[in-house]
C-alpha positions in Angstrom: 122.4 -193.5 -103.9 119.6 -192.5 -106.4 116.8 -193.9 -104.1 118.3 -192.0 -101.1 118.6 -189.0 -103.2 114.7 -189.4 -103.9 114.1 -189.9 -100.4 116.0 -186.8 -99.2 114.2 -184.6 -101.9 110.9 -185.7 -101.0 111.3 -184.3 -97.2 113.1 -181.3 -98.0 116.2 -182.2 -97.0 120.2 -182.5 -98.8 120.2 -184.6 -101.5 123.3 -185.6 -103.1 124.2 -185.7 -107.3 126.4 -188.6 -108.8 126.7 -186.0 -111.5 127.8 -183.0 -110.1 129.6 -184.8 -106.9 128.3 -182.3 -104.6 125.6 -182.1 -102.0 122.9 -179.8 -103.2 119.9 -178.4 -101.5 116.8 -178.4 -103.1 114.2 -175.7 -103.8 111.0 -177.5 -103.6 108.2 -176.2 -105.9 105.5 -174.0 -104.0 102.8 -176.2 -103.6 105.5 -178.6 -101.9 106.6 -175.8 -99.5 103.1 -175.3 -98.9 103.1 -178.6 -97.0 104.9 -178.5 -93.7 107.9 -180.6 -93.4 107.6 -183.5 -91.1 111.0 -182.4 -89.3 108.4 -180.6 -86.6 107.2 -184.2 -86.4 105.0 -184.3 -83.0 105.7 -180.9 -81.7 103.3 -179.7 -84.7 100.8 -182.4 -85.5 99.2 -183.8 -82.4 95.6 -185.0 -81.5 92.6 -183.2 -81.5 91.6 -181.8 -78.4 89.2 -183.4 -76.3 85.8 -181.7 -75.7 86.5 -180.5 -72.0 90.3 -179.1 -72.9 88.7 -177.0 -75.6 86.1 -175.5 -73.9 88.1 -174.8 -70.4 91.2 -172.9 -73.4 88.3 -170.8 -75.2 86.7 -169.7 -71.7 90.0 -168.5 -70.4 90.8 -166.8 -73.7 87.3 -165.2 -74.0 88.2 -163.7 -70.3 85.5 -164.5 -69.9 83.5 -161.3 -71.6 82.7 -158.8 -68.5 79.0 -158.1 -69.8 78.3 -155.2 -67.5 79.2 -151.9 -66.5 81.2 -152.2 -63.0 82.3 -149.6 -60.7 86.2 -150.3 -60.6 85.8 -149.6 -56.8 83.4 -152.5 -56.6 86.3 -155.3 -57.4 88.6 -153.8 -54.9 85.5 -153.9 -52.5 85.2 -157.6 -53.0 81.6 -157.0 -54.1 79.8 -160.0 -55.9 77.6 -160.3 -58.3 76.4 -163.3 -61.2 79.8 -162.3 -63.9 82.0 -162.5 -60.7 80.9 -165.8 -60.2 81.2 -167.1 -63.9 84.7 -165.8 -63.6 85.6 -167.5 -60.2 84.2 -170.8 -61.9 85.8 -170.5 -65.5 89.2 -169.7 -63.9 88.5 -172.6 -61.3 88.0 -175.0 -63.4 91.2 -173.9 -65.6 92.9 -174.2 -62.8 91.4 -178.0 -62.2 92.2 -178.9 -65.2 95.7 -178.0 -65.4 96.0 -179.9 -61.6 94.4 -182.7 -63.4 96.8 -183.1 -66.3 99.9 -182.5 -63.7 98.9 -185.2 -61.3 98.4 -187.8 -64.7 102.4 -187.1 -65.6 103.1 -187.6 -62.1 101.1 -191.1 -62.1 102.6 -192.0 -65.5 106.3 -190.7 -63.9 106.8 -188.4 -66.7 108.3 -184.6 -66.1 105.6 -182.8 -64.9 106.6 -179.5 -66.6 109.1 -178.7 -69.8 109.3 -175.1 -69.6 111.6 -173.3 -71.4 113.7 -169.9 -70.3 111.1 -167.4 -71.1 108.7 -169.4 -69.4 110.5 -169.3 -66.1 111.3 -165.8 -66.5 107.5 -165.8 -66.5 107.4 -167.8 -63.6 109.7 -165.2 -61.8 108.1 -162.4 -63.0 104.5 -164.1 -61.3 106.3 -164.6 -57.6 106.9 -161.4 -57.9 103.6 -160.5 -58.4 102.5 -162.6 -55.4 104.8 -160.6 -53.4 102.8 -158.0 -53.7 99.4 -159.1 -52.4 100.9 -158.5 -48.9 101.3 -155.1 -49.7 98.0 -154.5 -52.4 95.2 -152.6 -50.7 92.9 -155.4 -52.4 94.5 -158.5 -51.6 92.0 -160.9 -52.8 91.3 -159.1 -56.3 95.3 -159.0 -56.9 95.6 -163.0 -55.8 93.1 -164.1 -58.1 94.6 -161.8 -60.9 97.9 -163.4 -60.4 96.3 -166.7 -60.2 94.4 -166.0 -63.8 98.4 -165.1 -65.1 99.8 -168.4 -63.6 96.3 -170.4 -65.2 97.5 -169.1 -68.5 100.6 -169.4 -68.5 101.1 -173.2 -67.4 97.3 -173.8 -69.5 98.9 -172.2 -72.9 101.9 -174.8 -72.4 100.1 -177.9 -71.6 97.6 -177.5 -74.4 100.4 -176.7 -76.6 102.5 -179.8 -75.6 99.4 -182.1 -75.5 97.8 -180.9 -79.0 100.0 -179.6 -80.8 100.9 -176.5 -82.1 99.0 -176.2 -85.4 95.8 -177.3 -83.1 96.9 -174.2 -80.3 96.6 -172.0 -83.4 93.7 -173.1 -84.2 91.7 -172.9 -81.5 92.9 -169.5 -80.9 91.4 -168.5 -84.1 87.9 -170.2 -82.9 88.2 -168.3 -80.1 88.9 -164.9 -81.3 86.4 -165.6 -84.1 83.7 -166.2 -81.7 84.1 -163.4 -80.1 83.9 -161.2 -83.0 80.6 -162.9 -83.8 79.6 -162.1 -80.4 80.6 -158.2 -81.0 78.6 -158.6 -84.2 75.2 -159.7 -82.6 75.3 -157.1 -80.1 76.0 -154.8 -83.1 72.4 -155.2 -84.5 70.5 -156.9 -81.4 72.1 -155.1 -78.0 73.8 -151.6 -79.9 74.0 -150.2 -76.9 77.0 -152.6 -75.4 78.9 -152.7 -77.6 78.9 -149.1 -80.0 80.0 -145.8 -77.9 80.3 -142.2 -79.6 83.9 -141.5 -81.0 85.9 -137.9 -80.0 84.3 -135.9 -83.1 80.9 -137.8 -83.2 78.3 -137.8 -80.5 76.2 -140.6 -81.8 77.4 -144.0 -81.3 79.8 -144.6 -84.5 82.7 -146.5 -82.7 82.0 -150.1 -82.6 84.0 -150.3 -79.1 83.0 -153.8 -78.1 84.8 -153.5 -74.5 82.3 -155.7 -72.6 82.4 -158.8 -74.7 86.1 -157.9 -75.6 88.3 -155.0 -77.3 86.9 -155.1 -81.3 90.4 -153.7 -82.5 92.3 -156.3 -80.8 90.1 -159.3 -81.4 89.8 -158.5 -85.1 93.2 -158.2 -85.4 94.3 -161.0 -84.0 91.8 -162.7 -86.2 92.9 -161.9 -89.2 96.7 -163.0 -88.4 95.9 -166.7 -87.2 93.2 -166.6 -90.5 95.6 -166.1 -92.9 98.5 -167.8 -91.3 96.9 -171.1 -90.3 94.3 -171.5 -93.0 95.3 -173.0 -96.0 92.4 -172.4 -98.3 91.8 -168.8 -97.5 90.0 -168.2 -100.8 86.7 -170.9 -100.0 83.6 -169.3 -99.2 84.0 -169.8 -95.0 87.1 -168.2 -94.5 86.6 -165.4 -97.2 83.4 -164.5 -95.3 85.2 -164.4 -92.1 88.5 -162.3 -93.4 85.9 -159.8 -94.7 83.8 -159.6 -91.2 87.0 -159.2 -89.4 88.4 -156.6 -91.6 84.6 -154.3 -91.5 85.3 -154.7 -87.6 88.8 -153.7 -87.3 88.3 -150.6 -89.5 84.8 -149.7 -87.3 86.9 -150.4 -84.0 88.4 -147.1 -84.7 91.3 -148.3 -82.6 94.7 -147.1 -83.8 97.3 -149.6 -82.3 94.9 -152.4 -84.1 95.7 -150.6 -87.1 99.5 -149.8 -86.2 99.4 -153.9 -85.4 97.6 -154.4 -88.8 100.2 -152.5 -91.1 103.2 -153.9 -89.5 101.6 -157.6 -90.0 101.0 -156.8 -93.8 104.3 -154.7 -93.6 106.3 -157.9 -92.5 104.5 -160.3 -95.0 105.9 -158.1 -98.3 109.3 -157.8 -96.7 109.4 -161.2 -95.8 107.3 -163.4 -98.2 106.5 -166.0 -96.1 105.8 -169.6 -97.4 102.3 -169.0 -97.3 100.8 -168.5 -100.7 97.1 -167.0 -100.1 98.5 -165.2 -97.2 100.9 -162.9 -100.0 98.3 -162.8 -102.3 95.7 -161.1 -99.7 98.9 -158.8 -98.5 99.0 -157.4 -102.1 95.4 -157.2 -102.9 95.2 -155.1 -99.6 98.5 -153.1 -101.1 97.2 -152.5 -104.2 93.3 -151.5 -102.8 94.8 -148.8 -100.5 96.8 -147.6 -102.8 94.0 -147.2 -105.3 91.7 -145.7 -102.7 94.4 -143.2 -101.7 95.2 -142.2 -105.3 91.3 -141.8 -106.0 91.2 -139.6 -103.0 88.5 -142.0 -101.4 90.6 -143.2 -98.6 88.4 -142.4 -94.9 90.5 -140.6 -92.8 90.8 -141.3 -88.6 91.7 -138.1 -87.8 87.8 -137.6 -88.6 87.1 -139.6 -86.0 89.9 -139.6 -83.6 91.3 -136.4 -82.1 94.8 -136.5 -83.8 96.5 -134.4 -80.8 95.6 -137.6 -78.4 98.7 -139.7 -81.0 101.6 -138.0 -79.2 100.6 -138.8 -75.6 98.7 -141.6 -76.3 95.7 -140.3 -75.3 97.1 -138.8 -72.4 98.5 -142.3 -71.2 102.2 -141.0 -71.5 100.7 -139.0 -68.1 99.0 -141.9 -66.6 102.1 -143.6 -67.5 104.7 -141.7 -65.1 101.9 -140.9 -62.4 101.9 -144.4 -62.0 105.6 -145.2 -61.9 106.0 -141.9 -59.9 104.1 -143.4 -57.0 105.5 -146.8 -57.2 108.8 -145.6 -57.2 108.4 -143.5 -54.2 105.9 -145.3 -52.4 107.4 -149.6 -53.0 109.7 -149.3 -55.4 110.5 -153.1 -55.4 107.4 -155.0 -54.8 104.7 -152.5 -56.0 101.5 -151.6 -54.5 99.4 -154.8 -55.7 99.0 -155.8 -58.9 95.7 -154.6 -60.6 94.5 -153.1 -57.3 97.4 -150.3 -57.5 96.3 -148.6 -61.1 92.6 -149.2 -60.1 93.7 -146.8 -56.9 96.1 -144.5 -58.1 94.9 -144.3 -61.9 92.1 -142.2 -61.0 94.2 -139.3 -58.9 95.8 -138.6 -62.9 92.6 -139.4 -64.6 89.2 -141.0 -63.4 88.3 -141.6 -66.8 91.4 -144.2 -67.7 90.8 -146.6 -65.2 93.9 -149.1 -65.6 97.5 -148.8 -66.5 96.6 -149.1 -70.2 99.9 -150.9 -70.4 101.2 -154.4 -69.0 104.4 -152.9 -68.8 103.3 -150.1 -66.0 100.5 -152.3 -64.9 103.2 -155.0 -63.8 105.4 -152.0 -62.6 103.1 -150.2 -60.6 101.5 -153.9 -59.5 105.0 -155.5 -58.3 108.1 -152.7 -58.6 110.8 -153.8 -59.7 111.2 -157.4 -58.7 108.2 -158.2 -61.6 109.3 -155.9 -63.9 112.9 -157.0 -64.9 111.6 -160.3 -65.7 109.3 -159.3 -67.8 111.5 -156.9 -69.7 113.7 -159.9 -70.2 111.4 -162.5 -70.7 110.1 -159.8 -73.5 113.9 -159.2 -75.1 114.4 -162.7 -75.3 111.2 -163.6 -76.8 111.9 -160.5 -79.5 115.2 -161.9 -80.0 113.6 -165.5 -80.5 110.9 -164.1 -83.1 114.1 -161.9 -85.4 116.1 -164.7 -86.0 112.8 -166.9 -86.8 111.6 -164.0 -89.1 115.4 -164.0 -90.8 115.8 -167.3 -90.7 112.7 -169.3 -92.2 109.8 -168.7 -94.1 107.9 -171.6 -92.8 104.1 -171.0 -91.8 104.3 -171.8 -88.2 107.6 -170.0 -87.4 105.7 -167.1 -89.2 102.7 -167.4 -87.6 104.2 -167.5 -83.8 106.5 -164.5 -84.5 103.9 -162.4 -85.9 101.5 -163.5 -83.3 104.4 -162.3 -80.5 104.5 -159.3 -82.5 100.9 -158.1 -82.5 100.6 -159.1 -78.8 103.6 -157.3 -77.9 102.2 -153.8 -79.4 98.9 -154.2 -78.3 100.1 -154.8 -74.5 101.8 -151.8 -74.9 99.0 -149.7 -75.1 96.5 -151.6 -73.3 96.3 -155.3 -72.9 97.6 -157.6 -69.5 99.3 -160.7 -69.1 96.6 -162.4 -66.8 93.3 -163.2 -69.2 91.8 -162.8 -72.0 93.1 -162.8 -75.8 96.4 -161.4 -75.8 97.6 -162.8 -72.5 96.8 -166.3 -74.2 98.1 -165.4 -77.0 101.4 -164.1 -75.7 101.9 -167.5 -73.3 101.3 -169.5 -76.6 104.4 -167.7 -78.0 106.3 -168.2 -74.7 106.1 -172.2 -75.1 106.4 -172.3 -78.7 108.8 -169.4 -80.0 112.1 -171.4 -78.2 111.1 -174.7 -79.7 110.4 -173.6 -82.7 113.7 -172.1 -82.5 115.6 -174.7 -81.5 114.2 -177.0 -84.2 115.3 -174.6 -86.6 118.8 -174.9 -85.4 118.9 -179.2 -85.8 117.5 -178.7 -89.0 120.6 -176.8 -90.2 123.2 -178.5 -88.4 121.2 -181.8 -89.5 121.9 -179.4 -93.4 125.3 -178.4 -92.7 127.1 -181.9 -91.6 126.9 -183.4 -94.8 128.6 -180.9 -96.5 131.5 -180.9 -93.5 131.5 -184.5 -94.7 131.6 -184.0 -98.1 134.0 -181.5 -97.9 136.3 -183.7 -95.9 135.7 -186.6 -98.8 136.8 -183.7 -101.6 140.4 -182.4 -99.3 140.9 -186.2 -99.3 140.8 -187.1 -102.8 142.0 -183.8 -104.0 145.6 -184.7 -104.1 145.3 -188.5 -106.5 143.0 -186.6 -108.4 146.5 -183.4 -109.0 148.7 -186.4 -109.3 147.4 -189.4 -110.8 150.7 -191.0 -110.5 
């Protein structure tokens, strides 16, 4: 009984006391919680990826970058040209690959696909979308953007369920990190593609980054796979990189980065993850604000940023229900094409928007109603799936997924799709790995809770020689 005791203690699990005749739980030390149980087993701690599955996953999360100024016009022309053709490859040979693992599960007779519920409300929600390339006024542009959503979503899965989820996380960070290395050598060598003037400056002062990829949303999504998948945030390396991605997040000038920021750090001092450095960062950051605010040193955005542009979003609230208005009355429930409808009605509200500015109106206005309840379900449930991760555990993973979900969820509100890019990949990575994670969660404390039941049946048992000995 001793040595299983040991045992049990050592992996975090019930361990039971000759002493006290009960079956305690243990509270590991830190630096033991630190370490990642092995109940994950697999699911966690897989392979590394091999040289062709890494690059095809950071291509598709790069986008790739758009690297040029393009009439909006010219993609619902069809019109060609050299970053067209890098994109029609990338996504090709995504798509290749993902055919390629599918066929080698059929071979070995293994199921071809494990997808959880949110990932077939996905799946829903992207028929849908094809539906609506017999009514989109651009065919071709909204097939292959339905094509890049379907890419993602089955590539995020596979890589997770090949490699592992600490390895997903991983190379998520490499990618984002590249990109904000990217941003910052334009910054210095090519100013002009990547800096743009801000509402109350004239002279370039925003560092906008839009044709390699959105700086705000990069930087932020940097920082939250930094801190919750490194371990030793305090070496030199990843110190260098936390401060890089911090100078370009507060340079982005981009508000729901900073909204997505605060509640990140605002979740990690409600919640005190089991994530040591990642704490200690939350308060440094704390207690620096709070110093610059009291010392009256604390750069405000409204010197930069109109503040009037806050309650309508910079007039996307308009864009918003100009959008739905002519969806609704036009195909209210398979759209007008997704992509190719905000690209064509956008500019009757406001040339100067462009898109829907929302993945919520962009899948609206791009498939009506038949994409959008799926994706307001597949969204709930995912919510629902990160709340009770949040409340139940501290681990780092089930941290790191839920915050992940979190950050892509607000910056899609305002701005991000589903189809390519960071977020999108980001947001399929949380599809696949929230419900697992979940579930795992949910053996590990009936795997807690039956030894007590058993214990406690032992106790009733003896309970009545032990009142009368006789």
């Amino acid at each position: 009984m001793a040595s299983l005791g040991a045992a049990s203690d050592r992996f975090g699990g019930p361990m039971y006391s000759p002493s006290q005749g009960v079956l305690s739980v243990p509270r590991p030390g830190l630096a033991a919680r630190e370490q990642e149980p092995s109940f994950f087993g697999p699911l966690l701690f897989h392979k590394q990826p091999t040289l062709a599955a890494a690059a095809i996953f950071l291509l598709a999360l790069s986008g790739p970058p758009r690297l040029r100024i393009r009439d909006p016009e010219s993609s619902l022309r069809g019109d060609m040209d050299w970053v067209v053709i890098l994109h029609l490859v990338v996504w090709g040979a995504a798509g290749l690959w993902v055919l390629w693992q599918i066929a080698k599960r059929f071979q070995a007779r293994r199921p071809l696909l494990r997808l959880s519920p949110p990932q077939i409300l996905g799946l829903v929600m992207i028929l849908g979308l094809a539906a609506s390339v017999w009514v989109s006024d651009a065919p071709l542009f909204t097939a292959f953007k339905v094509y890049q959503m379907l890419v993602s979503l089955l590539l995020a899965q596979i890589f997770m369920e090949r490699f592992g989820v600490w390895t997903s996380l991983k190379a998520m960070l490499w990618g984002n990190t590249l990109l904000c290395i990217a941003i910052t050598g334009c910054a210095f060598l090519l100013p002009d593609e990547v800096w743009t003037a801000s509402e109350f400056n004239p002279d370039p002062s925003r560092l906008f980054g839009d044709l390699i990829a959105p700086t705000g949303v990069v930087s932020v999504l940097a920082i939250i796979l930094l801190l919750t998948s490194v371990r030793k945030v305090w070496k030199v390396l990843p110190l260098a990189l936390l401060t890089l991605f911090l100078v370009l997040l507060a340079l982005s000038l981009m508000r729901t980065a900073y909204v997505t920021a605060f509640v990140f750090f605002a979740l990690v001092l409600l919640k005190r993850p089991n994530i040591k450095p990642l704490r200690r960062v939350a308060y440094l950051l704390c207690a620096s604000l709070v110093m610059l605010y009291v010392c009256d040193r604390l750069p405000s955005v409204s010197q930069y940023r109109d503040p009037e542009t806050v309650t309508n979003m910079g007039d996307r609230v308009g864009l918003w229900r100009h959008l739905t208005t002519a969806t609704l009355n036009q195909s209210p429930w398979f759209g007008l094409g997704y992509y190719s409808a905000s690209r064509i009605h956008g500019p009757e509200y406001n040339p100067g928007l462009g898109t829907a500015h929302s993945m919520f109106i962009e899948v609206l206005s791009g498939g009506g109603v038949l994409s959008f309840a799926p994706l307001i379900a597949l969204c709930v449930t995912l919510s629902t799936y990160a709340v009770r991760l949040l409340y139940l555990r501290r681990d780092r993973f089930s941290f790191a997924a839920s915050s992940l979900f979190i950050a892509c969820l607000l910056l899609g509100f305002t701005g991000e799709e589903l189809d390519s890019g960071p977020v999108a990949m980001g947001f399929w990575f949380c599809a696949a790995v929230l419900p697992l994670l979940y579930e795992q969660s949910l053996k590990q404390a009936r795997a807690v809770c039956r030894p007590l039941q058993e214990l406690g049946e032992q106790e009733l048992m003896h309970e009545p020689c032990a009142l009368h000995p006789s």
